[in-house]
C-alpha positions as CSV (number, residue, x, y, z in Angstrom):
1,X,22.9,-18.2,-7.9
2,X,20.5,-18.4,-5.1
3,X,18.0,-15.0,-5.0
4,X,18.9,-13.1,-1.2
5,X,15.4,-11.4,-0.1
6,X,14.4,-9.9,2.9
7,X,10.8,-10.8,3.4
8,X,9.3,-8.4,5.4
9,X,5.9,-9.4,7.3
10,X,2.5,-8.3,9.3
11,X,1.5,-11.3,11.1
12,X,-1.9,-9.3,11.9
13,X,-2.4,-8.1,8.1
14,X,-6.1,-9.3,7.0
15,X,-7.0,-10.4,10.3
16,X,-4.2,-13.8,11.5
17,X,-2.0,-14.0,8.5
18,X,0.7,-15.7,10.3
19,X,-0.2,-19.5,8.7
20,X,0.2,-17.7,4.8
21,X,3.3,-15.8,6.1
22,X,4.6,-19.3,7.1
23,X,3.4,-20.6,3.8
24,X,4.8,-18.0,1.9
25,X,8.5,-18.2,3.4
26,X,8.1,-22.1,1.9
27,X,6.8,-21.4,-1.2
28,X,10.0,-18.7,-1.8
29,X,12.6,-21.1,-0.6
30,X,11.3,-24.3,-2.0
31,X,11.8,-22.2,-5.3
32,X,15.3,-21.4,-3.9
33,X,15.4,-17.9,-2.9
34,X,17.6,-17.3,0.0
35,X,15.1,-16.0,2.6
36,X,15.8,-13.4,5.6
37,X,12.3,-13.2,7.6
38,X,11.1,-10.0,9.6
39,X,8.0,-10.2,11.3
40,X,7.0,-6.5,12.6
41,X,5.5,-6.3,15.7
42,X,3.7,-2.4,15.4
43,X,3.2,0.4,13.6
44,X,6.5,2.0,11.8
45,X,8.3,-1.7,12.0
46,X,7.9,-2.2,8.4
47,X,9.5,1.4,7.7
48,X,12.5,0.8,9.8
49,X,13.7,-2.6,9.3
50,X,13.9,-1.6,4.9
51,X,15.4,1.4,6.4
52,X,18.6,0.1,8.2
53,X,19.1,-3.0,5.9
54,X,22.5,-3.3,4.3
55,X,21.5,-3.2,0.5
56,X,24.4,-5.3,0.2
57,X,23.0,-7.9,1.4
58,X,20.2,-8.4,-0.9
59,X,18.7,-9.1,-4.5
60,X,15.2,-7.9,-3.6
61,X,12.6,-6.7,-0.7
62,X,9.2,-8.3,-0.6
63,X,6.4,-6.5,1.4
64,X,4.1,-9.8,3.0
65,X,0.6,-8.0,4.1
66,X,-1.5,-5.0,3.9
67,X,-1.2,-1.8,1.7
68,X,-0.4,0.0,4.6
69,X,3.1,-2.2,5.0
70,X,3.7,-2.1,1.2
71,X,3.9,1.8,1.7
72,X,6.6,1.6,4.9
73,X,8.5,-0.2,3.7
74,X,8.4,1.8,0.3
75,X,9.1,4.7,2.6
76,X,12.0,3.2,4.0
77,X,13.5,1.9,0.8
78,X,13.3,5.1,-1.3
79,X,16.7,5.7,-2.7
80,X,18.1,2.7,-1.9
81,X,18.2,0.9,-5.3
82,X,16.9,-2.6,-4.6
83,X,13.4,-3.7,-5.8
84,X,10.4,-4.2,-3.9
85,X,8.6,-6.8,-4.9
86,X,4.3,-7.2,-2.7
87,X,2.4,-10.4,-1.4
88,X,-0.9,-9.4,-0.2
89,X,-2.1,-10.5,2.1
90,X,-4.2,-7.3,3.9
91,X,-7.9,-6.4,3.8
92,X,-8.6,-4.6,0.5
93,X,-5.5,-5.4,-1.4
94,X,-6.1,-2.3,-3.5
95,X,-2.3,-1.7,-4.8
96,X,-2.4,-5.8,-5.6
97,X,-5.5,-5.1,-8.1
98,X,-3.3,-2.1,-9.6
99,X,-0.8,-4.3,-10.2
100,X,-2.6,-6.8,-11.7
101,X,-1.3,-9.5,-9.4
102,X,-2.4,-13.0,-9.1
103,X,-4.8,-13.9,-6.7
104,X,-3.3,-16.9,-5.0
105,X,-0.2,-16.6,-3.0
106,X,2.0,-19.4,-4.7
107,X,1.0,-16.7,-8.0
108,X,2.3,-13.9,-6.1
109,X,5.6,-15.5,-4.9
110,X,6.1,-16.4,-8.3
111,X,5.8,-12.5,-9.5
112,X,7.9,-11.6,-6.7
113,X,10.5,-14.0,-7.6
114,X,10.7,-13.9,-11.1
115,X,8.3,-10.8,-12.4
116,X,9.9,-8.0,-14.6
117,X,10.9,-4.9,-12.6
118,X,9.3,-1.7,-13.4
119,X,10.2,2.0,-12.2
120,X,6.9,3.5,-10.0
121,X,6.5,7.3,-9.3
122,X,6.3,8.2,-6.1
123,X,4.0,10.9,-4.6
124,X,5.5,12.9,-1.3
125,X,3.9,15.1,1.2
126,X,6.3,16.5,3.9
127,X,8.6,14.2,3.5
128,X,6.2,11.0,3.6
129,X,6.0,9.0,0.3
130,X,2.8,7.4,-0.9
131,X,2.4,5.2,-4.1
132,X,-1.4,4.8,-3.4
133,X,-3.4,8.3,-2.6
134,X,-4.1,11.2,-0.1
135,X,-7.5,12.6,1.0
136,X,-8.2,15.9,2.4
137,X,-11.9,15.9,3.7
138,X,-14.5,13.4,4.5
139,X,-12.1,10.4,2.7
140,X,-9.2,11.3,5.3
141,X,-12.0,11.5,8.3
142,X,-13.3,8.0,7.3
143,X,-10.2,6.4,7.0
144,X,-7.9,7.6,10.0
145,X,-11.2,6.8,12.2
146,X,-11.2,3.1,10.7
147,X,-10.9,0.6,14.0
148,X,-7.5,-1.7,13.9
149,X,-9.4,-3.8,16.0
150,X,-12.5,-4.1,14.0
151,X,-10.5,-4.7,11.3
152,X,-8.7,-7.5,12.1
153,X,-12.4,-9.6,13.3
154,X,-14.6,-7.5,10.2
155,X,-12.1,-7.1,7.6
156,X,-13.5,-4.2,4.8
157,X,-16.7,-3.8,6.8
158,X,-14.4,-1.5,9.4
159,X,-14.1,0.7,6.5
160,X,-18.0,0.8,5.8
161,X,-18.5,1.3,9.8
162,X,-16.0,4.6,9.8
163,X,-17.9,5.4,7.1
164,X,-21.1,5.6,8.0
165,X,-19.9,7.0,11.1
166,X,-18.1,10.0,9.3
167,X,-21.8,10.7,7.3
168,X,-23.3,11.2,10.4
169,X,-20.3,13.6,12.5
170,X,-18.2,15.0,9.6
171,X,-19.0,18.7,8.5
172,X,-17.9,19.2,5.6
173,X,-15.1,21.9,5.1
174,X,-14.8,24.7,1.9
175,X,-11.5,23.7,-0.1
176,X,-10.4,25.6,-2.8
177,X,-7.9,24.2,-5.3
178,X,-6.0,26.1,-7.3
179,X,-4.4,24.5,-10.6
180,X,-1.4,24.9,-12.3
181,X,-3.3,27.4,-14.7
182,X,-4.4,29.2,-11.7
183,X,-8.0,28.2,-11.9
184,X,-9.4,28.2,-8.3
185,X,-11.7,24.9,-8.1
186,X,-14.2,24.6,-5.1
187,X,-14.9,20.9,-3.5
188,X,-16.4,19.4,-0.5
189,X,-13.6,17.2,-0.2
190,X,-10.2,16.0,-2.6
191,X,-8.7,12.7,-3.0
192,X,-5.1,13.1,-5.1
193,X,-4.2,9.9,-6.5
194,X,-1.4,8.0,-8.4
195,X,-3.3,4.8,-9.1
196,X,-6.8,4.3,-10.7
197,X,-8.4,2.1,-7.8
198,X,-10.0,3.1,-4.8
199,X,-11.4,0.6,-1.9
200,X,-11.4,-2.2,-3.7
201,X,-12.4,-2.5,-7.4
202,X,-14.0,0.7,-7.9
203,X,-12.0,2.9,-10.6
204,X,-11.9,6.4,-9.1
205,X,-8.6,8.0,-11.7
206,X,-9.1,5.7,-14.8
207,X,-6.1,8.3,-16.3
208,X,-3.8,7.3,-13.1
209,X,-0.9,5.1,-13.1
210,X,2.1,3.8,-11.2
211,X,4.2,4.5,-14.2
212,X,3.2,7.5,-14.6
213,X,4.7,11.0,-13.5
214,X,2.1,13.0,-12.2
215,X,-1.3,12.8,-9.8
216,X,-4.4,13.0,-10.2
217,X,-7.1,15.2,-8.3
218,X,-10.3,14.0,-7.8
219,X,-12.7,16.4,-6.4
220,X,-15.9,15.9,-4.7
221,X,-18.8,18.6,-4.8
């Protein structure tokens, strides 16, 4: 029986990543998947079209891009019982090193077709899920002041711009945590995370895991 998957796509993920989209929707059905393509066109796309398939219809989602479109269209399948399977094809890739998946897209497609599925905890913050992290401080600054434009021509280096940019404006805020104990803990800024890499390779929450229930808090003096 021929696999049904909705492969859902951002052309603009990594810079142009239409020709590997185009590639990728070969590489699934010349293994014989049944493919229905989606190609979003903005923001909040990715979110929608998981949300308003029939489930029905399906054997399996697979995300085609960035982080940012694995996590809408997480958001918009929560609930919904069908697996989500990831090709990356974005500018850090960070979820696709958690994962441990293969670097080269024919390896991907093969995971996604044929990998074991796993349950993944979800984190949620007013009733938006995340699988990756949230930041509070100079990490949320940096990131929501990263150029979608400079991106797509700089690729990572748009991160290291906002952040260079966020050393020189951001003032840094007082938090205080307070733990389950009730401890109050004082930081500069707080990233809570449910996977151990941050920006690339570097290991921020070696304890974290997708598997795992729970967060981790990692505070910043």
């Amino acid at each position: 029986m021929r696999k049904r998957v909705k492969l859902i796509a951002n052309p603009i993920s990594g810079g142009d990543s239409r020709p590997r989209v185009t590639k990728a929707l070969r590489l699934l059905e010349e293994a014989g998947a049944q493919v229905d393509l989606c190609v979003t066109a903005k923001r909040g796309d990715a979110r929608v079209e998981a949300a308003r398939l029939d489930v029905a219809d399906f054997d399996l989602v697979i995300a085609a891009g960035g982080d940012g479109t694995l996590n809408e269209v997480a958001n918009g399948l929560v609930g919904r019982g069908l697996p989500l399977a990831f090709l990356p094809l974005g500018t850090a890739n960070v979820m696709a090193l958690e994962m441990g998946l293969p670097s080269t897209l024919e390896g991907a497609c093969r995971v996604a077709l044929h990998g074991a599925v796993k349950p993944v905890t979800l984190a949620e913050i007013d009733g938006h899920f995340f699988l990756m992290m949230a930041g509070v401080g100079f990490d949320a600054v940096a990131v929501r002041a990263v150029s979608g434009r400079l991106k797509r021509h700089a690729g990572r280096f748009a991160y290291l711009a906002a952040g260079l940019r966020a050393l020189v404006t951001y003032r840094p805020t007082a938090l205080q945590v307070q733990t389950a104990e009730g401890e109050i803990l004082k930081a500069s800024h707080l990233i809570v995370s449910n996977i151990r890499f941050y920006g690339g390779r570097f290991m921020l929450a070696p304890t974290a895991g997708l598997a795992q229930p729970g967060l981790t808090a990692c505070l910043v003096e």
